[in-house]
C-alpha positions in Angstrom: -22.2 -16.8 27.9 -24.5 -14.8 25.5 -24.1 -11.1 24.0 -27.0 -9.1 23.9 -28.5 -5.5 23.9 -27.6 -5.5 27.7 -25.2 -7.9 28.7 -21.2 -8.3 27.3 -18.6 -9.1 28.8 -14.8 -8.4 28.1 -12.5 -11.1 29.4 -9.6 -9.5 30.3 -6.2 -10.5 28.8 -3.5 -11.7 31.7 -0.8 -8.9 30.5 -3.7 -6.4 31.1 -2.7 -4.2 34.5 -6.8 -4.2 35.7 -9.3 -6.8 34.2 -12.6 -5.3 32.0 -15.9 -6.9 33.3 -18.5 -4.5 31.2 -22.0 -6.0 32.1 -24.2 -3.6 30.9 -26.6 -2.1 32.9 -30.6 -1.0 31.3 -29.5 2.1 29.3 -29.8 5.4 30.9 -30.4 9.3 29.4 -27.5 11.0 28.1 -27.3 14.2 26.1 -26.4 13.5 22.4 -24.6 15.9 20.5 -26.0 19.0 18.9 -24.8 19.5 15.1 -21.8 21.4 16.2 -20.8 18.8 18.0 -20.9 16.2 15.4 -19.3 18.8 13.3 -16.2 18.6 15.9 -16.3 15.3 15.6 -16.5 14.5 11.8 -13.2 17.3 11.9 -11.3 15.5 14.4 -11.6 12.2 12.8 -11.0 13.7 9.5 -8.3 16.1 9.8 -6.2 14.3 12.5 -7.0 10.9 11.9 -8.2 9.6 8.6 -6.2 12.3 6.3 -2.6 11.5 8.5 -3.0 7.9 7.6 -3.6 7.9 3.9 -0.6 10.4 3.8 1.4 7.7 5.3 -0.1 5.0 2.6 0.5 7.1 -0.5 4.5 7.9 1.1 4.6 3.7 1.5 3.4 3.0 -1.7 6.0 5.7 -3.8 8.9 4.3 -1.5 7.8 0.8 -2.2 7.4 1.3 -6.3 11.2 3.0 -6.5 12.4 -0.1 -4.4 10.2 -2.6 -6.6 11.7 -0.9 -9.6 15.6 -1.2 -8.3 14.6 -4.9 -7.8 13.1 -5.5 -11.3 16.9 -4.0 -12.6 18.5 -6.1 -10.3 16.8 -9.1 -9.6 20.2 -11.1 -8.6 21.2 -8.6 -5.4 20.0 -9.8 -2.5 19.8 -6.2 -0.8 17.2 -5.1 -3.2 15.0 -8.4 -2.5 15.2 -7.8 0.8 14.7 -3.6 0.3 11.5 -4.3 -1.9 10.1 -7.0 0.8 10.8 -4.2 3.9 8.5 -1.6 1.3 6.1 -4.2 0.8 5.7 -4.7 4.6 5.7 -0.9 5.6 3.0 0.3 2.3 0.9 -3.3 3.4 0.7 -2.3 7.4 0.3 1.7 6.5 -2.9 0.1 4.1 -4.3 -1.7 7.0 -4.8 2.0 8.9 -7.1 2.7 6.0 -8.5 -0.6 5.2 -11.7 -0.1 6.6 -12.3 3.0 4.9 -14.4 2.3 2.1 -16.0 5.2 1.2 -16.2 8.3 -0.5 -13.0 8.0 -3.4 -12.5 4.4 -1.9 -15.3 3.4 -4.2 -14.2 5.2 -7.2 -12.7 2.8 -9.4 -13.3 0.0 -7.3 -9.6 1.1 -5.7 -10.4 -0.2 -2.4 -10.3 -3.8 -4.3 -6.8 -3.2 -6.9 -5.2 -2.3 -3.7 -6.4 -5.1 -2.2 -8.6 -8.3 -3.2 -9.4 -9.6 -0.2 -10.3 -12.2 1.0 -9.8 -14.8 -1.7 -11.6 -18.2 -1.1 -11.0 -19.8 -4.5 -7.7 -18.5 -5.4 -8.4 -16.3 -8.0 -5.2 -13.9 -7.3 -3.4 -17.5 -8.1 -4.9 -18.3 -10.7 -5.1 -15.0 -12.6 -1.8 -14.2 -11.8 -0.1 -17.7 -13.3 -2.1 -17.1 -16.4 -0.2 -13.4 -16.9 2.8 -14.4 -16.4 2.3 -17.4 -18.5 0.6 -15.4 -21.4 3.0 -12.7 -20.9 -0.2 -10.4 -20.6 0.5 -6.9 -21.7 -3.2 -6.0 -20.0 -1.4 -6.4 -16.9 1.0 -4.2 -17.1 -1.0 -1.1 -18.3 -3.3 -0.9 -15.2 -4.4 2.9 -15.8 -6.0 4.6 -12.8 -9.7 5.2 -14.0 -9.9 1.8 -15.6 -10.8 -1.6 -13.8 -8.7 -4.1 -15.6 -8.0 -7.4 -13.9 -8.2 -6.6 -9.9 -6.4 -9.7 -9.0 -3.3 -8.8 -10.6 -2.8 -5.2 -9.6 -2.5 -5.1 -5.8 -0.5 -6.0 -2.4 -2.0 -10.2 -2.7 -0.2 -10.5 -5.7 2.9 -8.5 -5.3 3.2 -10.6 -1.7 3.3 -13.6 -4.1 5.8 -12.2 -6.5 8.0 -11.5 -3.9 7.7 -14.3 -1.1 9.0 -18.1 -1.3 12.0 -19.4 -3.0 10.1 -20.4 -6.2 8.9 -16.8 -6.8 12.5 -15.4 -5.8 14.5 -18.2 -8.6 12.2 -17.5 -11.3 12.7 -14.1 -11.0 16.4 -14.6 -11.3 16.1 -17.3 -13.6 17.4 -14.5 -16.3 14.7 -15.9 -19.5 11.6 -14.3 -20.7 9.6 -15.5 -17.6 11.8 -13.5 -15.4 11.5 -10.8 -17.8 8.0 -10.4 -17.3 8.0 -11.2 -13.4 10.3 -7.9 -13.4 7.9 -5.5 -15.5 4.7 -6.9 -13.1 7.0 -5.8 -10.0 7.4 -2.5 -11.5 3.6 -2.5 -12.8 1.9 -3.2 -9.5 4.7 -1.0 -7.6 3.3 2.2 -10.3 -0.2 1.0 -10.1 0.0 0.9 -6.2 1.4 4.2 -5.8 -1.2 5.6 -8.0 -3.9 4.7 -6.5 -2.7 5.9 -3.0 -2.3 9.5 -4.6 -5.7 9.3 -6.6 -6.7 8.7 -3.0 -5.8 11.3 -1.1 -6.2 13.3 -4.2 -9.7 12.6 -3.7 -10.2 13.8 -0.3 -7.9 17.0 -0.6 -8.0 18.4 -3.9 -10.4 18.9 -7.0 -13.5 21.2 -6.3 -15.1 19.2 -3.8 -12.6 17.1 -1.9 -14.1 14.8 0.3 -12.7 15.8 3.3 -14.9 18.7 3.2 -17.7 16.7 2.3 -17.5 14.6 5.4 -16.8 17.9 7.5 -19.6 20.5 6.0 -21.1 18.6 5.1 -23.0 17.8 1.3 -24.2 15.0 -0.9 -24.4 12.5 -0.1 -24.2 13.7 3.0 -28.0 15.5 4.1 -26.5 16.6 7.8 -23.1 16.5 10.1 -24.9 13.5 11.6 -25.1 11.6 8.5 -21.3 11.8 7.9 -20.8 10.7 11.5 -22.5 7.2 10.7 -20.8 6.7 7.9 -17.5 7.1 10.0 -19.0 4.9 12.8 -19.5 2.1 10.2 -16.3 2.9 9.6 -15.3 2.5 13.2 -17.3 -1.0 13.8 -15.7 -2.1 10.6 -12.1 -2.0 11.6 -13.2 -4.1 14.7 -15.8 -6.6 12.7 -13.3 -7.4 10.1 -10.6 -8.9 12.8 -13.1 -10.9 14.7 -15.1 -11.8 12.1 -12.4 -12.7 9.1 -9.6 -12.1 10.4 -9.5 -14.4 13.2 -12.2 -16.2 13.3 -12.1 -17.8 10.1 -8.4 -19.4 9.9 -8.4 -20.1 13.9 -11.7 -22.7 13.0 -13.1 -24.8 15.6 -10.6 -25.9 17.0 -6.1 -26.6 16.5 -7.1 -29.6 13.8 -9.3 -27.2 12.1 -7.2 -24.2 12.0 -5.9 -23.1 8.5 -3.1 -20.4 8.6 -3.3 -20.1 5.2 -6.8 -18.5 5.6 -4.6 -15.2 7.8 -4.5 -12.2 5.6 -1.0 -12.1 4.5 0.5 -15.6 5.3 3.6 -15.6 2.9 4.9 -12.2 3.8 4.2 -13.1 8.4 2.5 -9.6 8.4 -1.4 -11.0 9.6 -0.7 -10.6 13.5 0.9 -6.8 12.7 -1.9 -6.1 10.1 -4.2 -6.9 13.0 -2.5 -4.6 15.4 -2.5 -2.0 13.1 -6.0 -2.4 12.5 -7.0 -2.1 15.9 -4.6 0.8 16.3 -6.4 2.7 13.9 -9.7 2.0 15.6 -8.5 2.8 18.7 -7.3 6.5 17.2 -10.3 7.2 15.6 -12.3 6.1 19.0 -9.9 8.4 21.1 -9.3 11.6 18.8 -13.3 11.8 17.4 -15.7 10.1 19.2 -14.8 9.6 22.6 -14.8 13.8 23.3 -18.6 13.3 21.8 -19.6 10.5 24.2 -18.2 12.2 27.2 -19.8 15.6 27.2 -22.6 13.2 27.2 -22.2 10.2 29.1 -18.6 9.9 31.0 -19.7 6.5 32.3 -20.0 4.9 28.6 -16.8 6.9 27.5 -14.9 5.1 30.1 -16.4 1.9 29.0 -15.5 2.3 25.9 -12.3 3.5 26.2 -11.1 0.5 28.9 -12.5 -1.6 25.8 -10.2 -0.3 23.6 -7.3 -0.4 25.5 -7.9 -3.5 26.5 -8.3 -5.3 22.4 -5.3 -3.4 21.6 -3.3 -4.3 24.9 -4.6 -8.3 23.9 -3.4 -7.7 20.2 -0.2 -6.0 21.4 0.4 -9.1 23.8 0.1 -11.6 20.1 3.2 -13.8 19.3 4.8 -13.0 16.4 4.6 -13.8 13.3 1.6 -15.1 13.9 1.5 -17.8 11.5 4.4 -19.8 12.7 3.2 -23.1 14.8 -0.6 -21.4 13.9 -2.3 -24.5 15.0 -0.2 -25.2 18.4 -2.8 -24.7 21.6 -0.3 -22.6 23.3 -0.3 -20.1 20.7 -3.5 -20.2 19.8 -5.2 -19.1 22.9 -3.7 -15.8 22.6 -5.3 -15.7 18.8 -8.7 -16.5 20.4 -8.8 -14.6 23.3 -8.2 -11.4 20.9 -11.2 -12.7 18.5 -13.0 -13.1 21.9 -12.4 -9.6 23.1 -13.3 -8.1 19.4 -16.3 -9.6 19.3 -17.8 -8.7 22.7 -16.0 -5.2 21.6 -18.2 -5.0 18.1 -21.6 -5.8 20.0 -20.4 -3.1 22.7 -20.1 -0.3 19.9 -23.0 -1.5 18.0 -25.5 -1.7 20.9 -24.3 1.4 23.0 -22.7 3.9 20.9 -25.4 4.8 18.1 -28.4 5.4 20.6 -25.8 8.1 22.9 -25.2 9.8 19.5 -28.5 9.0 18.3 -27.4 8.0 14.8 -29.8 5.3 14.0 -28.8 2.1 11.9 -31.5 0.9 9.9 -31.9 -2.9 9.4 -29.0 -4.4 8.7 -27.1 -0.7 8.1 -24.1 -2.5 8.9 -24.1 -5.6 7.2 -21.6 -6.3 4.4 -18.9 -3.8 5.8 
């Protein structure tokens, strides 16, 4: 069945407790919000969504460096392996709640990409990474904050690779120079990480224009509250774009021959069918706490819509087997996979087609391409 402007349809997942069928019917008037109320919203999503979640990152990231660092001193215990690999999971799901922020001091220092390059189609992370530790690069392990330096080394890919897989686990107890180094990278990324989750919320609460009041007054770059709520709507359609569209779509191929589970997010660590949840989560908060009050002073019937949709992609995604990548390619497990990629997509086209014209926030051509 084809998506378009005014037709999708939301198969409904059999754990749901009522199945979505959304056809679409011509658009009708609604009442889009004045600048106080896109003022409300810009608030809400701000202040009770997005500024909650990078707290939680930048307490993730601290607990996961002090862990990283009692592992570097004591490579041999198996409690602090398995301490370090606990931090890694909590600061790598409390990322994905932020992931599709950007934005604002997301784009400062390319720190959206030291936290985390990726995707990764020809293995650079790999690559880069084997040549430190084989150089015994110094450059690697003086990432400074307001410097680039080599992204592929500093962030949550390659700290999942330093610490997953018995060949990463015995060279780092293998007690010789090589270990030596492995042991200063752990505590390099675990610092570098932990610093750039403060620099962030740094950047939207403090200094003289934080940009949590730049998104709420708003000013440059934003001309008017309605400007700062389509930047958090790209926002919002980017959190759902990115699961159908890469991480999905992409490793589930065309079909269970096709399939490549290592093409899932975070593979080595069995964290891509939580990061997925948590994505979705996230989405689903932001939907709930700033735009759905919006839409329904406006148009109750599309609020509904909306919020069944929601409820129903995260009630698929909560229904996942887990960990995701184990028998990836097996039909059985699959179909869950694709009915979730299914949903998300008719989900995207839903938000993208109904939910800028009832706020009238136009996208320009191809406004949301690339995010």
């Amino acid at each position: 069945m084809s998506l378009s402007r005014r037709s999708v349809l939301l198969r409904a997942a059999p754990i749901a407790a009522a199945p979505i069928v959304a056809v679409l019917a011509p658009l009708p008037a609604w009442a889009a919000p004045d600048e106080a109320g896109f003022r409300a919203l810009n608030r809400a999503a701000v202040e009770q969504v997005l500024l909650p979640a990078y707290r939680r990152f930048a307490a993730s990231t601290a607990n996961l460096a002090a862990r990283l660092d009692t592992l570097a001193r004591t490579p041999a215990e198996k409690a602090s392996l398995t301490a370090a690999r606990e931090g890694f999971a909590e600061a790598f799901l409390a990322w994905q709640a932020v992931q599709h922020l950007r934005f604002g001091p997301a784009e400062l220092f390319s720190r959206h990409e030291r936290i985390q390059f990726w995707p990764d189609p020809r293995n650079a992370i790999g690559r880069d990474l084997a040549a430190a530790i084989a150089g015994r690069d110094t450059a690697a392990l003086e990432a400074r904050a307001n410097s680039l330096g080599q992204v592929t080394t500093q962030g949550l890919p390659a700290l999942e690779r330093l610490l997953q897989g018995e060949e990463a686990v015995a060279r780092l107890r293998a007690g010789d120079a090589e270990a030596g180094y492995r042991a200063a990278l752990l505590r390099a990324i675990g610092g570098n990480l932990a610093t750039l989750a403060q620099d962030l919320l740094a950047g939207w609460t403090g200094g003289e224009q934080p940009f949590a009041r730049v998104l709420t007054e708003p000013r440059s770059p934003y001309a008017t509250p309605r400007e700062a709520t389509l930047e958090l709507f790209k926002a919002l359609y980017s959190a759902i774009e990115v699961v159908a569209d890469r991480k999905l779509s992409r490793p589930l191929g065309s079909s269970p021959s096709t399939s490549r589970m290592q093409l899932l997010e975070a593979w080595r660590s069995n964290l891509s069918g939580q990061a997925i949840q948590a994505n979705l989560e996230a989405a689903r908060a932001l939907w709930t706490t700033a735009f759905l009050p919006a839409v329904q002073a406006g148009d109750a019937e599309l609020a509904g819509l909306l919020t069944r949709a929601f409820d129903q992609v995260n009630a698929t995604a909560a229904a996942l087997p887990l960990p995701l990548e184990q028998e990836f390619g097996i039909q059985g497990r699959r179909d869950a996979a694709l009915l979730l990629q299914k949903e998300a997509a008719a989900l995207k086209i839903l938000l993208s087609t109904r939910l800028p014209p009832a706020l009238d926030i136009p996208l320009g051509f191809n406004a949301l391409d690339g995010d």
